[in-house]
TIFI-692844 format. One record per residue (C-alpha): residue number from 1; x, z, y. Coordinates in nm, 4 decimals. Each point is the difference from the previous one (the first is absolute). Layout:
REM residues N
  num         u         w         v
  NUM         X         Z         Y
...
This chain:
REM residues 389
  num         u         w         v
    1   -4.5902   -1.9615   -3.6997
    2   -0.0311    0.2151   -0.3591
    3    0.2188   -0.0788   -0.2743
    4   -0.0415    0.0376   -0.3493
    5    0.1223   -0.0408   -0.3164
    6   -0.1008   -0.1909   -0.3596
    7    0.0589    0.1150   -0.2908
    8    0.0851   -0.2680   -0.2526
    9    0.0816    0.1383   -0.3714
   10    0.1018   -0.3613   -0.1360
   11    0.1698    0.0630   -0.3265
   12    0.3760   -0.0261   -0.0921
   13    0.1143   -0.1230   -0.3071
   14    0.1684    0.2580   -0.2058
   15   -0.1481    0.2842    0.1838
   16   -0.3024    0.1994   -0.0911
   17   -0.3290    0.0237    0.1867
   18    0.0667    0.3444    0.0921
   19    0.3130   -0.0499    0.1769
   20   -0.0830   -0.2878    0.1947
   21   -0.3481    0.2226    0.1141
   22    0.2317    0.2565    0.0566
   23    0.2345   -0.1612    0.2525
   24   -0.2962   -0.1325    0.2150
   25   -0.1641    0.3147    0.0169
   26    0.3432    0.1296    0.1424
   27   -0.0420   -0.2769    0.2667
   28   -0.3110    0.0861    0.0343
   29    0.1100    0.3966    0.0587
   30    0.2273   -0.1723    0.3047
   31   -0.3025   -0.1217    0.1781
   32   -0.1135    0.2973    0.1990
   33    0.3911    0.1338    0.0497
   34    0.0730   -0.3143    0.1271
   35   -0.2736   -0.0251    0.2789
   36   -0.2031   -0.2771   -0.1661
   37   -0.3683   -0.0084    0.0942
   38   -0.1625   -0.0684   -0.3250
   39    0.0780   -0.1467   -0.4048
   40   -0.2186   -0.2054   -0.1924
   41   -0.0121   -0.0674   -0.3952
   42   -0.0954   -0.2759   -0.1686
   43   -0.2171   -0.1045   -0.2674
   44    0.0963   -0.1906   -0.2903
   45    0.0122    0.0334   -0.4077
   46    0.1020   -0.0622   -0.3270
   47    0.3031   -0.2078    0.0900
   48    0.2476    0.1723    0.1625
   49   -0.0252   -0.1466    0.3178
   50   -0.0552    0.2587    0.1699
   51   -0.0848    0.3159   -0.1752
   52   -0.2282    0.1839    0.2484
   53   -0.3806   -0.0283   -0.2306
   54   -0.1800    0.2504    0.2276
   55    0.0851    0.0204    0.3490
   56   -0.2355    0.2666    0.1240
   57    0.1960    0.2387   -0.2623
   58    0.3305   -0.1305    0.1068
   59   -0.0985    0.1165    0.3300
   60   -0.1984    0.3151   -0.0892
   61    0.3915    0.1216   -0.1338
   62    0.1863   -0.1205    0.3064
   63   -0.3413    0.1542    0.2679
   64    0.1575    0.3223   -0.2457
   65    0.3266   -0.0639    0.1447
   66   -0.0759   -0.0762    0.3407
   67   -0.1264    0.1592    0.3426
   68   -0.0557   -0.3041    0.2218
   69    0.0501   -0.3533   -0.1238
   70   -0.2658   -0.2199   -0.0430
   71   -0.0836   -0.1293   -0.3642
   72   -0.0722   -0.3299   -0.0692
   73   -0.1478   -0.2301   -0.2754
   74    0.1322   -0.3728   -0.0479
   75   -0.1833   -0.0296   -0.1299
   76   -0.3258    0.0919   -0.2388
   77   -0.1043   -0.2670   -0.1980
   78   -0.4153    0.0289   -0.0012
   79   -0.0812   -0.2360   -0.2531
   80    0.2018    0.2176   -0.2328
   81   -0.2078    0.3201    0.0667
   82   -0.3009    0.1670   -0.0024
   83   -0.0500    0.0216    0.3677
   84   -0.2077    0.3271   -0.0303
   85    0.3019    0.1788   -0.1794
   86    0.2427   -0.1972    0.3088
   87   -0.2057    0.1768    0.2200
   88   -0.0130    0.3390   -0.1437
   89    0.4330   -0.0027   -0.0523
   90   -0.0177   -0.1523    0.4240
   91   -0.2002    0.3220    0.0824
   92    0.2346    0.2005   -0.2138
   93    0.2928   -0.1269    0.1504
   94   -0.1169    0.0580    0.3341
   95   -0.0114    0.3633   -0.0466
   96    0.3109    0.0845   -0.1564
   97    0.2026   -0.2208    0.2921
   98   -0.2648    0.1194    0.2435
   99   -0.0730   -0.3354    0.0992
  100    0.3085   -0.1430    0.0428
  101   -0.1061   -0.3458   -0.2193
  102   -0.0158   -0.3081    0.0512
  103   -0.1345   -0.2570   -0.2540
  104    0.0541   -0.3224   -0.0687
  105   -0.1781   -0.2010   -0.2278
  106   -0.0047   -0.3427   -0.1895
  107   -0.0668   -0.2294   -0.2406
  108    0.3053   -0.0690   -0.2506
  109    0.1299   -0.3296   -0.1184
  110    0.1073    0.0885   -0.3468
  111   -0.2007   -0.1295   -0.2912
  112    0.2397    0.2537   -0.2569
  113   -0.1397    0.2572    0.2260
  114   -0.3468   -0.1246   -0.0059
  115    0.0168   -0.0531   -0.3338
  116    0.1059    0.3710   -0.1063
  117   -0.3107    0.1390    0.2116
  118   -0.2163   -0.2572   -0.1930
  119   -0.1701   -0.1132    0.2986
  120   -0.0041   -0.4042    0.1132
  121    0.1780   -0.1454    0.2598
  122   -0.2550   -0.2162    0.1282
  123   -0.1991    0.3750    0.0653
  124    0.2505    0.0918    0.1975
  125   -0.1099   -0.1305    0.3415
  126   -0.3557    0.1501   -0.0430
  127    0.1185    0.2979   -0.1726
  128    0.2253    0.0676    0.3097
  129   -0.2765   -0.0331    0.2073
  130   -0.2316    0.2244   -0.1584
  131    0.2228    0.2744   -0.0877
  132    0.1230   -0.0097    0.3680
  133   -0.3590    0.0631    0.1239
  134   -0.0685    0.2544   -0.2526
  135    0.3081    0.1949    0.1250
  136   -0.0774    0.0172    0.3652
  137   -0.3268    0.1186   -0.1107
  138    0.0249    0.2746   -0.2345
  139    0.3104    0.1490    0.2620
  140   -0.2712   -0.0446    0.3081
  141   -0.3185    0.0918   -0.1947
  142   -0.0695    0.3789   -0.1823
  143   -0.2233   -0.1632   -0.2491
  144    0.0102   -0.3724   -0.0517
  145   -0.1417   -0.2937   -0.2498
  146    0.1264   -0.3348   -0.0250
  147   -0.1689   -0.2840   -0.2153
  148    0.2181   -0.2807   -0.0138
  149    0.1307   -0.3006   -0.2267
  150    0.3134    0.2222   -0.1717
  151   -0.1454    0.3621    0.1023
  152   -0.3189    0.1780   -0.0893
  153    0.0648    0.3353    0.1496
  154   -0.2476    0.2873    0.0078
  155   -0.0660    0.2473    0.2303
  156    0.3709    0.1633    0.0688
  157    0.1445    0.2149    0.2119
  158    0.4210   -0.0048   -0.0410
  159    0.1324    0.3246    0.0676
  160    0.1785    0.1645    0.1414
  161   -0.0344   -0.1745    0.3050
  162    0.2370   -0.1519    0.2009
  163    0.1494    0.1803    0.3288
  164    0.0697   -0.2802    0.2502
  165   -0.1414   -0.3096   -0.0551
  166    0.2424   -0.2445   -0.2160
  167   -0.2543   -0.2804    0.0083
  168    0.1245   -0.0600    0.3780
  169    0.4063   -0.0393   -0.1162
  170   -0.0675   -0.2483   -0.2714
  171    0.1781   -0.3541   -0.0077
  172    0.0160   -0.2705   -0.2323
  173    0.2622   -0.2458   -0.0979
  174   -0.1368   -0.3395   -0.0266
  175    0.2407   -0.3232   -0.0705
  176   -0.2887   -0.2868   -0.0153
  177   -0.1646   -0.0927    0.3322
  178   -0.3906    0.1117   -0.1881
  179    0.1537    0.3093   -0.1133
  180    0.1218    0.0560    0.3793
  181   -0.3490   -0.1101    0.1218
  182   -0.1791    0.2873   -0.2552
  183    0.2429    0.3013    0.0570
  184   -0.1089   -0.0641    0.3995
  185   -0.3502   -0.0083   -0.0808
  186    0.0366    0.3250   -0.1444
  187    0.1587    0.1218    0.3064
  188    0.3315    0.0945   -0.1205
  189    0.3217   -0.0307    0.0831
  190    0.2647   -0.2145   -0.0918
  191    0.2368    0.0657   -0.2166
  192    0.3162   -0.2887    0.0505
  193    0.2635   -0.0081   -0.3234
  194    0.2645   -0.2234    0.2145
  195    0.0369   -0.3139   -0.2200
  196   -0.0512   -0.2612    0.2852
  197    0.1769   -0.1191    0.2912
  198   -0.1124    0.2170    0.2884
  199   -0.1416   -0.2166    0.2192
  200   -0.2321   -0.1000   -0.2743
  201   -0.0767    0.3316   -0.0883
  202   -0.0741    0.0658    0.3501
  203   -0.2768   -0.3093    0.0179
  204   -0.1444    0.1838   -0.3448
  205    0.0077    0.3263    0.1927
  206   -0.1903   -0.1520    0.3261
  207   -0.2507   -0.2053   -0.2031
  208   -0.0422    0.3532   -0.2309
  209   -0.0865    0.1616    0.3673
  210   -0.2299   -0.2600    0.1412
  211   -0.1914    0.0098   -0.3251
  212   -0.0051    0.4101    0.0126
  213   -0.1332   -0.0432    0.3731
  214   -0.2965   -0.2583   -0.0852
  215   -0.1489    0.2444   -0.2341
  216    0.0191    0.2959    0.2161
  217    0.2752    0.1967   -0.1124
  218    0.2984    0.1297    0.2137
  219    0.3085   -0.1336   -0.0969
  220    0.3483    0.2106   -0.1145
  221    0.3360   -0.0753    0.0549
  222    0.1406   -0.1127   -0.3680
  223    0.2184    0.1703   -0.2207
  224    0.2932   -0.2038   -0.1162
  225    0.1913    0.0412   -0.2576
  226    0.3402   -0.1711   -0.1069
  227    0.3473    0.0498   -0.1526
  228    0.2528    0.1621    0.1891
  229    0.3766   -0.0362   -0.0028
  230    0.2009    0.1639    0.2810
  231    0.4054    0.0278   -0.0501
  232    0.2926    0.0539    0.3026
  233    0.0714   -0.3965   -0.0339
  234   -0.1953   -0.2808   -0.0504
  235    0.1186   -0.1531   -0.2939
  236   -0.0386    0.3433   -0.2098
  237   -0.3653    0.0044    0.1013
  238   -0.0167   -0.3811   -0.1097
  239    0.1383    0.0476   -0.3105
  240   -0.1731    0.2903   -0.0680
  241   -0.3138   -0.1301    0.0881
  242    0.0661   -0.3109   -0.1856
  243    0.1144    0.1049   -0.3655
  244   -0.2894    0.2448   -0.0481
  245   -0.2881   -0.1818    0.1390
  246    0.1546   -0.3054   -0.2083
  247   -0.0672    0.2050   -0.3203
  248   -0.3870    0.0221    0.0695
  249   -0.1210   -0.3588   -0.0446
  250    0.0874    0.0831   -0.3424
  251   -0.1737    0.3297   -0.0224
  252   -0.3008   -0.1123    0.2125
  253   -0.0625   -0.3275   -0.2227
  254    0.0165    0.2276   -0.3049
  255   -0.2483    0.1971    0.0819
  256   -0.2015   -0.3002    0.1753
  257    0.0750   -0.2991   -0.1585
  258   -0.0435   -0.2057    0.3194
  259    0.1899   -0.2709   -0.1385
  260   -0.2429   -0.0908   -0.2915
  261   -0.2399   -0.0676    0.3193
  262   -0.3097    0.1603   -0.2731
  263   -0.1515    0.1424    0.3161
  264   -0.0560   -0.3693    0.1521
  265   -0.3257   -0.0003   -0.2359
  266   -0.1036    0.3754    0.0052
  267   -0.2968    0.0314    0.3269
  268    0.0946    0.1650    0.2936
  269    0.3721   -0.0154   -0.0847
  270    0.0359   -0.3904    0.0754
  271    0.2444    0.1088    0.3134
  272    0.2022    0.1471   -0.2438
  273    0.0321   -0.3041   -0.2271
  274    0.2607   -0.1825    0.2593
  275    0.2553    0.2314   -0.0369
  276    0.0833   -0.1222   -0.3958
  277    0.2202   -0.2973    0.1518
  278    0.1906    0.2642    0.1792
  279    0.0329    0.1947   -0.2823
  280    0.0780   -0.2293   -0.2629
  281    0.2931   -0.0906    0.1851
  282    0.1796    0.3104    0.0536
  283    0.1878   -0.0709   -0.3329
  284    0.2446   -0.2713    0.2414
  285    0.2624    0.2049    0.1091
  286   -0.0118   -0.1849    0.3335
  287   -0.3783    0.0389    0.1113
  288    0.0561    0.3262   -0.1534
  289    0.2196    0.1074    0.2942
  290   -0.2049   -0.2492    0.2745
  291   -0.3085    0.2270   -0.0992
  292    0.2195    0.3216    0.0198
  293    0.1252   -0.1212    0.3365
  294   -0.3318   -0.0760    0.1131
  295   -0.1261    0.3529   -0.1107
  296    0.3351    0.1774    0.1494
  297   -0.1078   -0.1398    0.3589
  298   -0.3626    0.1548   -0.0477
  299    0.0792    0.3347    0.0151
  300    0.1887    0.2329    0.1741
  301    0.3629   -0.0507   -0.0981
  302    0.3194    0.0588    0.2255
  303    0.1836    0.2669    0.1563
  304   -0.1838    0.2679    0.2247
  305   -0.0165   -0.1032    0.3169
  306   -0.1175   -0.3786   -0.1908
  307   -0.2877    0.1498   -0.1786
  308   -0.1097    0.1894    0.3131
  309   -0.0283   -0.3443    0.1668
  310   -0.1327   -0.1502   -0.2551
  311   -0.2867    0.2978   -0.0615
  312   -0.0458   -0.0813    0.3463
  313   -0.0685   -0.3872    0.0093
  314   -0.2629    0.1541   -0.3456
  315   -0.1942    0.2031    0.2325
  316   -0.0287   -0.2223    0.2995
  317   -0.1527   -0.2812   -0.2444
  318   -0.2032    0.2280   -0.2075
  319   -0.0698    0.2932    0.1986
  320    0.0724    0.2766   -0.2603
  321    0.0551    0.2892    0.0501
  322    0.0712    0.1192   -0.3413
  323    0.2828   -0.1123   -0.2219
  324    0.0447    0.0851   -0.3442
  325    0.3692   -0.0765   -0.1487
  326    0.0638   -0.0919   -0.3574
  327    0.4133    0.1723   -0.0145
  328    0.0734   -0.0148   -0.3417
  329   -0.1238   -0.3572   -0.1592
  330    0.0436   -0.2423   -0.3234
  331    0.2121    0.2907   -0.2252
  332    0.2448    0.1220    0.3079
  333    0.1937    0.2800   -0.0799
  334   -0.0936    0.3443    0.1218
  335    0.2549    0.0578    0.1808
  336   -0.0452   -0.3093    0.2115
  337   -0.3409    0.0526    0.0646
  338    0.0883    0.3359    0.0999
  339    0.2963   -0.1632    0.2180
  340   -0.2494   -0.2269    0.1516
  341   -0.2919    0.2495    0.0873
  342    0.2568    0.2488    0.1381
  343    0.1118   -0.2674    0.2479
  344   -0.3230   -0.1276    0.1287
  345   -0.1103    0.3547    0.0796
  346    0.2805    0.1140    0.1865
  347    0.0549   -0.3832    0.1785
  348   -0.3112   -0.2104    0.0086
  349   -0.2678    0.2791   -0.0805
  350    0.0082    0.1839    0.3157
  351   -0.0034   -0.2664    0.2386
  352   -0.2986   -0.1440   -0.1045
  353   -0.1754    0.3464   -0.0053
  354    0.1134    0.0983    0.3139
  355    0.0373   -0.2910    0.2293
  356   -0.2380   -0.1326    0.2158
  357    0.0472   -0.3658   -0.1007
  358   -0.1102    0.1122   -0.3481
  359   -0.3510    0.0726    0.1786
  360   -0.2776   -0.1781   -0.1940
  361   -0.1969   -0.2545    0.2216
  362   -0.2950    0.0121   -0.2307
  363    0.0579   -0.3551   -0.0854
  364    0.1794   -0.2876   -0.0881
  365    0.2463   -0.2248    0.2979
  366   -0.3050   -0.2900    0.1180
  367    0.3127   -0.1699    0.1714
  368    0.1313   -0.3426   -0.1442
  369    0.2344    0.1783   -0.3108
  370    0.3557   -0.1660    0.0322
  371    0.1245   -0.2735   -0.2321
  372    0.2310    0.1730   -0.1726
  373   -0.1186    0.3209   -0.0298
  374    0.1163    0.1514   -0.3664
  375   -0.1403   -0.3687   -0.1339
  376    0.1580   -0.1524   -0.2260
  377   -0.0003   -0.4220   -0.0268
  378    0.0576   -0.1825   -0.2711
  379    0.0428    0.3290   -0.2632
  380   -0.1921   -0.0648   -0.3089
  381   -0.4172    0.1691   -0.0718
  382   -0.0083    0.0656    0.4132
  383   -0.3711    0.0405   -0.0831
  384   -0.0320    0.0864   -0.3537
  385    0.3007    0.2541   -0.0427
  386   -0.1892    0.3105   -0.0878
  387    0.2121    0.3477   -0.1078
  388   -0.3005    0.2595   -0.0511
  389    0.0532    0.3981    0.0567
């Protein structure tokens, strides 16, 4: 299996941009020391949560800094861009890391965000699609045209070309089940930000294959991402794992604003629009720490021989072979993130590189998933709960 790293940049109160860019850059610098397999940056702007604008530039500095480890993007927002200029920093990028990229792309679900790039939500669908499309073709094709709804390109050539082919590593994220259904049209690959129980993320991840299969593409394994908190005893990794992903409902419904459920009326975000009754009540201290609960037992918390079990029961429902962990989440000190990234490469890291049960199958368990696998009954939003990368 390949591991990876995220790189988060969620701002701290009291400290300045800089710094906190700073420190995750020097967890960033651990990544190839440390025997991970790859890091990916984000997207986001203007509010601080999570202050990583361009991620092919991110990367371009760390490809700089690196000899081996796969880059990723988690991802490019298309709707955002002009997919001929996406294309041209793709080809870029895959030169100066010598093809070592991977890209991810999506969609976004923030109307601040959509709003600062001046272009309408209710595009964004189409948008997506088209700029997607326009991608593949100007990496594939020398000289290309494209006369679409959003794009009127002219003849164009993007250069300098590409070296390997990046159009054959590219993923999407999708959260709705049309947004799944598109991103396998297009023949990519998926993209999972772990923010469901994983059974039912596994029955997303088997209906996202069938769907790839009936329009003649070859399905990949997906690449998961989730929190990570590893500690010598269980209750350190609990707490751990607990107080810091606690303080992102507030950071993630700042920069969304789930909870005043606008995106209920805003086409081709209607999925999205169930997730305001979650939000709204994260102000009661009790369903608070219910929905923290729930969101602890959805990722990969405990101590190292627990989160190589549980990474374990991941890949035999999903069939990934490619995690990406998130080590230093909702304002954690450096120190611990460091703490916690140190340990998972020396404990956890190198048995799912090395060991044979850590094998991809290609695909996701087809047996009968058991009842209680890393469910959770009765915890509040078991289907609505959404924490975005």
């Amino acid at each position: 299996m390949k591991v990876g790293m995220s790189l988060n940049m969620l701002t701290k109160e009291g400290r300045t941009d800089a710094s906190v860019v700073g420190e995750h850059l020097a967890l960033g610098d651990l990544a190839e020391p440390l025997g991970f397999d790859s890091v990916f940056a984000l997207e986001h702007h203007f509010t601080g949560y999570a202050m990583s604008p361009s991620p092919t530039q991110l990367l371009s500095y760390i490809a700089g800094r690196t000899q081996r480890i796969t880059l990723g993007t988690a991802v490019i927002v298309l709707p955002w861009h002009d997919p001929v200029r996406v294309a041209e920093e793709i080809a870029l990028l895959d030169i100066l890391s010598h093809g070592r990229c991977v890209f991810g792309f999506g969609r976004g679900a923030a109307s601040v965000e959509y709003a600062g790039f001046r272009v309408s939500m209710e595009e964004a669908r189409p948008r997506f699609v088209e700029a997607a499309k326009i991608v593949v073709k100007a990496l594939t094709q020398e000289v290309f045209d494209w006369d679409g709804e959003f794009f009127k390109i002219p003849s164009t050539s993007i250069r300098p070309r590409p070296i390997s082919h990046p159009e054959r590593r590219f993923y999407a994220s999708s959260v709705s089940p049309e947004s799944a259904e598109i991103m396998a049209r297009l023949g990519f690959g998926l993209l999972v930000i772990m923010q469901n129980e994983w059974p039912k993320a596994a029955e997303d991840i088997r209906r996202y294959r069938a769907i790839t299969e009936s329009v003649g593409h070859t399905p990949r394994p997906p690449i998961i991402s989730t929190n990570i908190s590893v500690a010598e005893s269980r209750a350190e990794a609990h707490d751990r794992a607990a107080k810091y992903l606690a303080r992102k409902w507030d950071s993630i419904d700042a920069h969304y604003h789930f909870s005043d459920g606008h995106l209920a009326t805003v086409k081709g975000y209607e999925f999205y629009g169930g997730m305001a009754k979650t939000y709204s009540k994260m102000k009661d201290e009790a369903y608070r720490q219910k929905a923290t609960e729930f969101y602890v037992k959805i990722q990969v918390v405990g101590t190292p021989d627990d989160c190589i079990q549980q990474i374990g029961e991941l890949q035999r429902l999903t069939g990934l072979d490619h995690l990406v962990g998130e080590f230093g989440y909702g304002g954690m000190p450096h120190e611990d993130a460091q703490l916690n990234t140190r340990l998972f490469a020396q404990r956890v890291m190198p048995v799912l590189q090395r060991d044979r049960a850590f094998d991809s199958s290609g695909g996701p368990e087809t047996a009968p998933t058991p009842p209680n696998a890393r469910s959770a009954p009765g915890d509040p939003g078991r289907s609505s709960i959404f924490a975005p990368a």
